[in-house]
C-alpha positions in Angstrom: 8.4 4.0 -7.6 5.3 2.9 -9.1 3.4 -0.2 -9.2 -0.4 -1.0 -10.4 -2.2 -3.6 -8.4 -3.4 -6.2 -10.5 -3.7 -8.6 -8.4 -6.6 -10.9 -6.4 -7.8 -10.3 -2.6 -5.8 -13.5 -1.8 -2.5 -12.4 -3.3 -3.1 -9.3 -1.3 -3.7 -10.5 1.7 -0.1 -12.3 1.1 1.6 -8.9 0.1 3.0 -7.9 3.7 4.7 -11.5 4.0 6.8 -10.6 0.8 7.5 -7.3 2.7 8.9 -9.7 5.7 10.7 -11.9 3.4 12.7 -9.2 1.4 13.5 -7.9 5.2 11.6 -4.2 4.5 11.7 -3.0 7.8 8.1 -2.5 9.3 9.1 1.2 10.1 9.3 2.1 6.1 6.5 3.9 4.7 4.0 2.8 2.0 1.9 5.7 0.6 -0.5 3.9 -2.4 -1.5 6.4 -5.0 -5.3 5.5 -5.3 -5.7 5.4 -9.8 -8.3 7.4 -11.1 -9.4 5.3 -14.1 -9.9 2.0 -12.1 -12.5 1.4 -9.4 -13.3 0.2 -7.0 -10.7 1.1 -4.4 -11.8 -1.5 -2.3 -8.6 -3.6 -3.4 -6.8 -1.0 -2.0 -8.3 0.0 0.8 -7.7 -4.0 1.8 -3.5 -4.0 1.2 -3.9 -1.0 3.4 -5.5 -2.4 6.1 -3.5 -6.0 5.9 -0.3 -4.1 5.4 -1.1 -2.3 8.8 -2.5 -5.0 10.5 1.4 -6.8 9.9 2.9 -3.2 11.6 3.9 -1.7 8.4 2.9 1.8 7.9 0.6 2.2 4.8 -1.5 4.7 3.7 -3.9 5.7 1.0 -4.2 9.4 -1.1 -5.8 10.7 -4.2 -3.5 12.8 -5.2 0.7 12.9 -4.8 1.1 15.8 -3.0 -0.3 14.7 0.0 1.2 11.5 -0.6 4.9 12.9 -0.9 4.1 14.8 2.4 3.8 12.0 4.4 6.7 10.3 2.9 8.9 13.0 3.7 7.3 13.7 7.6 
């Protein structure tokens, strides 16, 4: 799946509650594909860290190998 963040720091904050409310379980992994045209990552980098702050297991990569590897681990 794919999905571009376009979004605001407080909508992001509020991500991981739409995760709860849609009843994604908390051991389902998130692995965000950091774009290469659009910085900063810092956008990112914060869903990450809210995302596991609320237990879910999130994680950034440059590239989609790596990404798929961790998927599939």
């Amino acid at each position: 799946m794919h999905a571009d963040l376009d979004v605001g720091v407080l909508d992001v904050f509020g991500l991981p509650e739409c995760h709860d409310r849609a009843g994604m379980p908390r051991n389902v992994r998130i692995a965000l594909l950091l774009p290469r045209a659009r910085q900063p990552a810092g956008l990112y980098q914060f869903y990450e860290t809210v995302s596991r702050n609320k237990g879910y297991q999130c994680r950034l990569f440059g590239s989609r190998q790596p990404a798929e590897q961790w998927l599939e681990s």
